[in-house]
C-alpha positions in Angstrom: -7.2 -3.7 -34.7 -5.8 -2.2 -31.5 -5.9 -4.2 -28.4 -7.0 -2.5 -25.1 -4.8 -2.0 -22.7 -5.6 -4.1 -19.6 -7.1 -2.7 -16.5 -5.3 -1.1 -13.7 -4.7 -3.4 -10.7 -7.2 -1.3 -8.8 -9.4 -1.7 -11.2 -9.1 -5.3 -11.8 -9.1 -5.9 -7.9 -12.3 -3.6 -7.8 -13.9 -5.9 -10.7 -13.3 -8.7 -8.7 -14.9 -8.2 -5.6 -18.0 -6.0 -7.4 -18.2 -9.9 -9.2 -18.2 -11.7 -5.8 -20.5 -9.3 -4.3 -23.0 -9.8 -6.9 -22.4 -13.9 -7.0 -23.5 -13.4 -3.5 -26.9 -11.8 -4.1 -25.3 -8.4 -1.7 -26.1 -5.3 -1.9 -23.2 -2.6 -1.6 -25.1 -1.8 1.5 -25.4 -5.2 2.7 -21.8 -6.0 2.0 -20.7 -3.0 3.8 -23.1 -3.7 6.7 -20.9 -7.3 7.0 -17.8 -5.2 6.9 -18.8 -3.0 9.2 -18.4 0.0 6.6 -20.5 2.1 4.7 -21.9 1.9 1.3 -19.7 4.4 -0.3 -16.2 2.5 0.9 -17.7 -0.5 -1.0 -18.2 1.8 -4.2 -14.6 3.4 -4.0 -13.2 -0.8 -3.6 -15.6 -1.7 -6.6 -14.6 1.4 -8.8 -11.2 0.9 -8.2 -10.0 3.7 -5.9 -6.5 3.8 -4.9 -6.4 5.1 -1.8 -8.5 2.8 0.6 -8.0 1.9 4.1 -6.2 -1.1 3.8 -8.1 -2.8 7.3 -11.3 -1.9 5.9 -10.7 -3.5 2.7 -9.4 -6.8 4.7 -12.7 -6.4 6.4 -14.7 -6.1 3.2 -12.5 -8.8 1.6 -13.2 -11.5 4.7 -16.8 -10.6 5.0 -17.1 -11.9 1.3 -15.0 -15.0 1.8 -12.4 -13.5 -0.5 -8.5 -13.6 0.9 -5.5 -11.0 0.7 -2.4 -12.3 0.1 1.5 -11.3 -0.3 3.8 -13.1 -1.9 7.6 -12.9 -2.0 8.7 -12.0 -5.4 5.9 -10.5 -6.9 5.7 -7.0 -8.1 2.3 -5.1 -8.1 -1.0 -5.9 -7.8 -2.2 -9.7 -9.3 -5.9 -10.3 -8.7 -6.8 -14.1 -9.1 -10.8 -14.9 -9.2 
């Protein structure tokens, strides 16, 4: 039995807000509304798009009560729900 290969860190950071979106009842439309973007942005950040506007996705990120975060040391992407 193969094991899958785990998700891209878009992807995973994509997963991750879709799951917070949802825990708060939202819409993508509604989320994006609180963000002040549109619908769409909120799909690319859900399906894990690469190229974002990184102050839009703070904005989407806050307006769920999620946090962004650097750390010294760390290489990538690590998304912690």
């Amino acid at each position: 039995m193969r094991s899958q290969a785990k998700p891209d860190p878009y992807t995973q950071m994509g997963r991750a807000i879709k799951a917070r979106r949802q825990a708060l009842n939202l819409s993508q439309t509604e989320a994006g509304d609180m963000a002040d973007c549109g619908r769409l942005f909120v799909s690319w950040v859900e399906q894990g798009k690469p190229t974002l506007r990184l102050d839009k996705l703070i904005d989407l990120m806050h307006a769920l009560g999620l946090q962004f975060a650097l750390m010294a040391g760390s290489h990538g992407i690590e998304v912690r729900t």
